[in-house]
N, C-alpha and C positions, 0 to 999 in steps of 0.2 A: 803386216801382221796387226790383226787386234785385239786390246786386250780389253776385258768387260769385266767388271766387280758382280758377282751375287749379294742377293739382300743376305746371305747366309755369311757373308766377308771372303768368299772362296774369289781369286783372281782367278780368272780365266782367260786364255789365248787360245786365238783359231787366223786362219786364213782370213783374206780379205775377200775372197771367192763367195762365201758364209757369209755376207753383209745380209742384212735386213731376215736370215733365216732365223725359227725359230732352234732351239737345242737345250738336250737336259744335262744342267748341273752334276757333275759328278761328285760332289760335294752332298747335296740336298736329296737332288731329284728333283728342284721346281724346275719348271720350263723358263728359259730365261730368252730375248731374244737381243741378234748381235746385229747391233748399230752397223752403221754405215761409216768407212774411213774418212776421217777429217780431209776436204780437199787440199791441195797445197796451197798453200795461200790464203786461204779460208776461214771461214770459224764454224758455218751452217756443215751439216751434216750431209751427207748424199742422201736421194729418198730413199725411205726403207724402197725391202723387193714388192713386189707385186702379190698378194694373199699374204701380208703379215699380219699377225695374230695383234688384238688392236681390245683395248676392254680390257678385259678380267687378267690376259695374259701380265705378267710384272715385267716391267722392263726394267733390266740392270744398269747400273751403273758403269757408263763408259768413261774409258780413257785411252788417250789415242798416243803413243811411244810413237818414238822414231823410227823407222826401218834398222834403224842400222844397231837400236836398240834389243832387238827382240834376234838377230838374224842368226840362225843354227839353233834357236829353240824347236821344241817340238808344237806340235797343234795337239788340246784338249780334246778338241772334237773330232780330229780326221786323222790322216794321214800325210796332213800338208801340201797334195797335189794340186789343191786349187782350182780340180775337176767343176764345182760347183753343184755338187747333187747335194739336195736337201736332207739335211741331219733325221733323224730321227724325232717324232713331236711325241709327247707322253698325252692321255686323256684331261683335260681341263678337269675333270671331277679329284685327277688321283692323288692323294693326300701325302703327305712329306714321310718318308719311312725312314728318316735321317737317325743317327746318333741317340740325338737326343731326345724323339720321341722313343725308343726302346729304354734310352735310361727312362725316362720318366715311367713307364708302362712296368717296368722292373723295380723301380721303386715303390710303388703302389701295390705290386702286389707282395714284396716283401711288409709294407706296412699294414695291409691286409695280414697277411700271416700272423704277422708280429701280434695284432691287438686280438687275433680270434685263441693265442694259444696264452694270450692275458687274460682272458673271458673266463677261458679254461681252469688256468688256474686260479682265477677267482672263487670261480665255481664250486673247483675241489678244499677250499680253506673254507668258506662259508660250510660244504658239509662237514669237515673235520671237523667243525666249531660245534655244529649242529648236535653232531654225534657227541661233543666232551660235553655238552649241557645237558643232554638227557641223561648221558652215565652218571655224571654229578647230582640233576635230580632225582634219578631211579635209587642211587647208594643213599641219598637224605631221606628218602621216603622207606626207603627198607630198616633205616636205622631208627626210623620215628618208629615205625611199627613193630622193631624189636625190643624199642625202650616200653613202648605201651604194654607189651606181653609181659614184657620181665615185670613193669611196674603190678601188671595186675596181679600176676602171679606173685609179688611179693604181700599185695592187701589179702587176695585170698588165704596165705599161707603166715599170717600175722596172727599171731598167738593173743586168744579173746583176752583182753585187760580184766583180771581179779576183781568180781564183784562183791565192793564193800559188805561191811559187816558190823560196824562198828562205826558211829558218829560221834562226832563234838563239837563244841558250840565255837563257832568264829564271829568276828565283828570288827569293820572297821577301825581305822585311828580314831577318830572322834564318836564312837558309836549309832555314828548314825545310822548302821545294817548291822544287825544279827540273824547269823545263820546254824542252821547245824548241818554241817557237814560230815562226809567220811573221813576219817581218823588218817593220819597222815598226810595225807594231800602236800604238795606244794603251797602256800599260802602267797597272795601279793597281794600289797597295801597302796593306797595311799591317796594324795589327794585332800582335801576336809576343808584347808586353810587357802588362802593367799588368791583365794578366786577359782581354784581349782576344784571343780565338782570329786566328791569320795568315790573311790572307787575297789572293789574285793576279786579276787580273783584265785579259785581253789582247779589244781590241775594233777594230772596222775597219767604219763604219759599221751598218748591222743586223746584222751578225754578234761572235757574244760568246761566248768562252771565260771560264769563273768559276769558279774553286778556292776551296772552303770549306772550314777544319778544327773539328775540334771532337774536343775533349780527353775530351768523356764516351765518345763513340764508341769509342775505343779501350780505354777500361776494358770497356764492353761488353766489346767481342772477346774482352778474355783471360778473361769469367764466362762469356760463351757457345764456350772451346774446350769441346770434349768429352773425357769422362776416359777413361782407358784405353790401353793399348798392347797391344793385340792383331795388330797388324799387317796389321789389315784397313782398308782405305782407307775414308777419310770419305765418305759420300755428299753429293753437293755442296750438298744444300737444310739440309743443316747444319753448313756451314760457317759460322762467324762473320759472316764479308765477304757470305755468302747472307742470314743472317738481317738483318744492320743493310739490305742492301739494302733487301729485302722492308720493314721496318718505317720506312724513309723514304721510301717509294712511300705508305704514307698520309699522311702529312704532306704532299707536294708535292699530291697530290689535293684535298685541304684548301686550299692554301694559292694556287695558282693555278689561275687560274680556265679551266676545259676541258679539264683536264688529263686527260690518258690514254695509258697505255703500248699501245705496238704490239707483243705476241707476249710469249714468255717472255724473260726475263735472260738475257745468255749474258757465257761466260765472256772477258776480259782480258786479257792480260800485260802487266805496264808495265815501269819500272825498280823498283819497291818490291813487287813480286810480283804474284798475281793482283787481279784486280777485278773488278766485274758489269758490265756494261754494257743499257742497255734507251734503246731510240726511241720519241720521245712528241710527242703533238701538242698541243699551247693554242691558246687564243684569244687574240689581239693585237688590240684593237678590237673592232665588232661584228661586221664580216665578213670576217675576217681571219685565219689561222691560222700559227702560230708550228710550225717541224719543228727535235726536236734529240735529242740524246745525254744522258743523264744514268749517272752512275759513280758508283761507291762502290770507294773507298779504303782499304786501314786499315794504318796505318803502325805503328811501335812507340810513338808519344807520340802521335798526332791517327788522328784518322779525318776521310776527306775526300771531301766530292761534289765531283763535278766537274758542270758546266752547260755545256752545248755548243749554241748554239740558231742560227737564222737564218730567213731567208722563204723561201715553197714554193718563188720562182723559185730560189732558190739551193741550197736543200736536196740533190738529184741533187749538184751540183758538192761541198759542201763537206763529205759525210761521209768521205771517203777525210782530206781537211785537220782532221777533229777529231780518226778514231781516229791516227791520227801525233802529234796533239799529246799525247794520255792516254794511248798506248805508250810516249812518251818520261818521263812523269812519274816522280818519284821522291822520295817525300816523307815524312819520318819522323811 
């Protein structure tokens, strides 16, 4: 009897008839081929048979028992008759259909599965996701746009503010502006001392008159008079009181937001001599627009804007009520 190892570790037993044939692993499937029985006495092998498979074919791993070891077992390959007919040869090409090549080919495609029904659900959270940010931008945008309707319809349906009738005379803490204003007003002061330029401020719901001075303004003025006496008239775009306009018209563009003059500057009279005057429009919220007067001033100690503002419904009404107020101004 002999016994052979597969590279697979499958032991196998056949007759000693089978020496040198080839035969398939019941184990595997490789073709394995069976040695020749150790002679007695010996160590060298008998020659394989005659056409043994020699090359590519694997040869197994022999081992050679006793007779006496092996005697009432059965044969792997036959039926133990020791007829000597050649086993069965499998094709050199045919690839091992063992065990563990179907586990593997079963695992693969369960991890195939696995990662396409991961895709899947990636897929479907990504739109979920898609879908709650559009609802969330759609309901933001519909609430912007029902804040705007309401707000507009609240400017539209805002009751015109009481056009004055009656004025009186207002003036800084230190007198440095007198005005006449309309009769009740809010009044705010302050400012004159401590480095702090003066400043007046008359208001009546959205509507606001604001006197600001400022001490550099006036130095200006007297760098930018013009020299000479020739006796020929200044043209008015250099005028001092023209230029500081002009160069606080970019500031205010800067500084508030939509800001923009309606037309050219035109000229003034107050109680402290001329001034420029220009009409501008801003934004007050986001659909909202702000109409007012803005002035420049220039006294012998301050230079002074004046701020004249209210809403569109009142605008028509109260520019006749602002130039009255910055006609009557007079402020060093």
């Amino acid at each position: 009897m002999i016994e052979v190892e597969c590279e697979c570790g499958r032991v196998i037993k056949t007759n000693d008839a089978n020496a040198g044939k080839k035969a398939r692993c019941p184990e595997c499937g490789e073709i394995v081929e069976i040695p020749a029985p150790r002679k007695a006495g010996g160590n060298s092998p008998a020659p394989a048979a005659k056409g043994a498979a020699t090359g590519s074919v694997k040869t197994a791993k022999k081992r050679t028992p006793s007779e006496d070891e092996y005697q009432g077992d059965d044969d792997d390959f036959g039926d133990g008759d020791g007829d000597g007919e050649e086993l069965p040869e499998l094709p050199r090409s045919k690839k091992s259909t063992g065990k563990g090549s179907k586990s593997k080919k079963g695992d693969g495609e369960a991890s195939s599965k696995k990662k396409k029904k991961q895709e899947a659900d990636d897929a479907e959270l990504n739109k979920k996701l898609l879908i709650g940010t559009g609802v969330v931008f759609g309901l933001a945008f519909l609430g912007l746009i029902g804040w705007g309707i309401a707000s507009m319809g609240s400017v539209a349906s805002a009751p015109k503010m009481e056009v004055p009738k009656e004025y009186v005379s207002y003036s800084s803490p230190n007198g440095e502006l007198i005005c006449e204003g309309p009769k009740g007003w809010e009044l705010k002061t302050g400012g004159g001392s401590g480095g702090t330029p003066p400043f007046l401020s008359l208001e009546q719901g959205s509507v606001k008159i604001q006197f600001r001075a400022s001490p550099s303004g006036s130095m200006m003025s007297t760098i930018m008079q013009p020299n000479g006496d020739d006796g020929k008239p200044i043209p008015d775009d250099e005028k001092p009181v023209s230029k500081i306009h002009e160069m606080q018209k970019e500031r205010y563009a800067q500084d508030v937001s939509g800001y923009e003059e309606q037309g050219a500057p035109t000229m003034i009279k107050t109680g402290g001599g001329e001034g420029r005057l220009s009409a501008f429009t801003a934004s007050e919220g986001l659909l909202s627009k702000t109409f007012g007067y803005r002035c420049t001033l220039v006294g012998n100690n301050n230079q002074w804007t004046v701020l004249c503002k209210c809403s569109a419904n009142d605008w028509k009404d109260y520019q006749a009520v602002f130039r009255k107020v910055i006609e009557s101004t007079r402020g060093t």
